[in-house]
C-alpha positions as CSV (number, residue, x, y, z in Angstrom):
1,X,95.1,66.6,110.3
2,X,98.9,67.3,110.3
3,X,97.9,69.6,106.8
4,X,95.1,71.5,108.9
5,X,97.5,72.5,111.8
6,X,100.3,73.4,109.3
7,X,97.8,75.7,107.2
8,X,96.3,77.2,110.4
9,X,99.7,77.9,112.2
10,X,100.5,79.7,108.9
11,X,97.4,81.7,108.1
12,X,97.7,82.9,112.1
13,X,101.4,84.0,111.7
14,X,100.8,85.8,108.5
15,X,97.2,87.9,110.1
16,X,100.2,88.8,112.8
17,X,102.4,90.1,110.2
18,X,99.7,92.0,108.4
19,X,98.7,93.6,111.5
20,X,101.9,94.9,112.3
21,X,103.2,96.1,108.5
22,X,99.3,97.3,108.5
23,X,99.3,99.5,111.5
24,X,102.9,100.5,110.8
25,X,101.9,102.4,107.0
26,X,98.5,103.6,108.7
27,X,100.8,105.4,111.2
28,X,103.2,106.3,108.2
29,X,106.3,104.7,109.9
30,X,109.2,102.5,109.0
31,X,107.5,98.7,108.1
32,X,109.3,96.8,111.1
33,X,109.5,99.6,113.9
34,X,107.4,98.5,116.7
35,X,103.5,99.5,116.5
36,X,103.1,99.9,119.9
37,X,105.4,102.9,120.5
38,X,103.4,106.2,120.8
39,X,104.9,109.1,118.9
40,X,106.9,111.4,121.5
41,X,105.6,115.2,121.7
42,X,108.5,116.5,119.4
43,X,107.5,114.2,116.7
44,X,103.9,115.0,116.8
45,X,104.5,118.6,117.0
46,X,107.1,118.3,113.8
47,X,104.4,117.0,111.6
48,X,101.9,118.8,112.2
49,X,103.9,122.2,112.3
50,X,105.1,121.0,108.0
51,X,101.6,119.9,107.6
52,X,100.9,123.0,108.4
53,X,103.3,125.3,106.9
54,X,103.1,123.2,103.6
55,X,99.7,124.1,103.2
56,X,99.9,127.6,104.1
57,X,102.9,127.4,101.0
58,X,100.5,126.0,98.8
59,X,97.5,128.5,99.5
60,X,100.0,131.7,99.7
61,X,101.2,130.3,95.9
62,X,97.3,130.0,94.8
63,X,96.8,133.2,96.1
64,X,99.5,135.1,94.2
65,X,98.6,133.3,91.1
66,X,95.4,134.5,90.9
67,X,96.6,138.2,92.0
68,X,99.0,138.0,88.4
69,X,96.3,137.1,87.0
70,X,93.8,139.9,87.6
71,X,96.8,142.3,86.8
72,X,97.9,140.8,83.7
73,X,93.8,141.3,82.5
């Protein structure tokens, strides 16, 4: 019986860990910051402004490519 609590206390302790370090990479944030805190405005705002502007980068790059290309033909 004593092995039964000790294995249960432990599987429920390490679900709780999971959760946390789980939630924390699905949120793409440092492992032990707190999972609860909402992102401010200025964060959100940040990432999704270089989100942005790195894919505009990478499509403005494509685009040039391709215009070498047709000259260079």
């Amino acid at each position: 019986m004593k092995n039964i609590k000790i294995i249960m206390f432990g599987v429920v302790i390490g679900v709780a860990i999971g959760l946390w370090l789980g939630v924390n990479i699905g949120r793409e944030r440092p492992l032990l910051s707190n999972p609860f805190n909402k992102a401010s405005l200025n964060e959100q705002l940040k990432r999704v402004s270089g989100e942005t502007l790195e894919k505009s980068g990478r499509a403005l790059e494509k685009t040039g490519q391709e215009l070498q290309d047709k000259l260079s033909k």
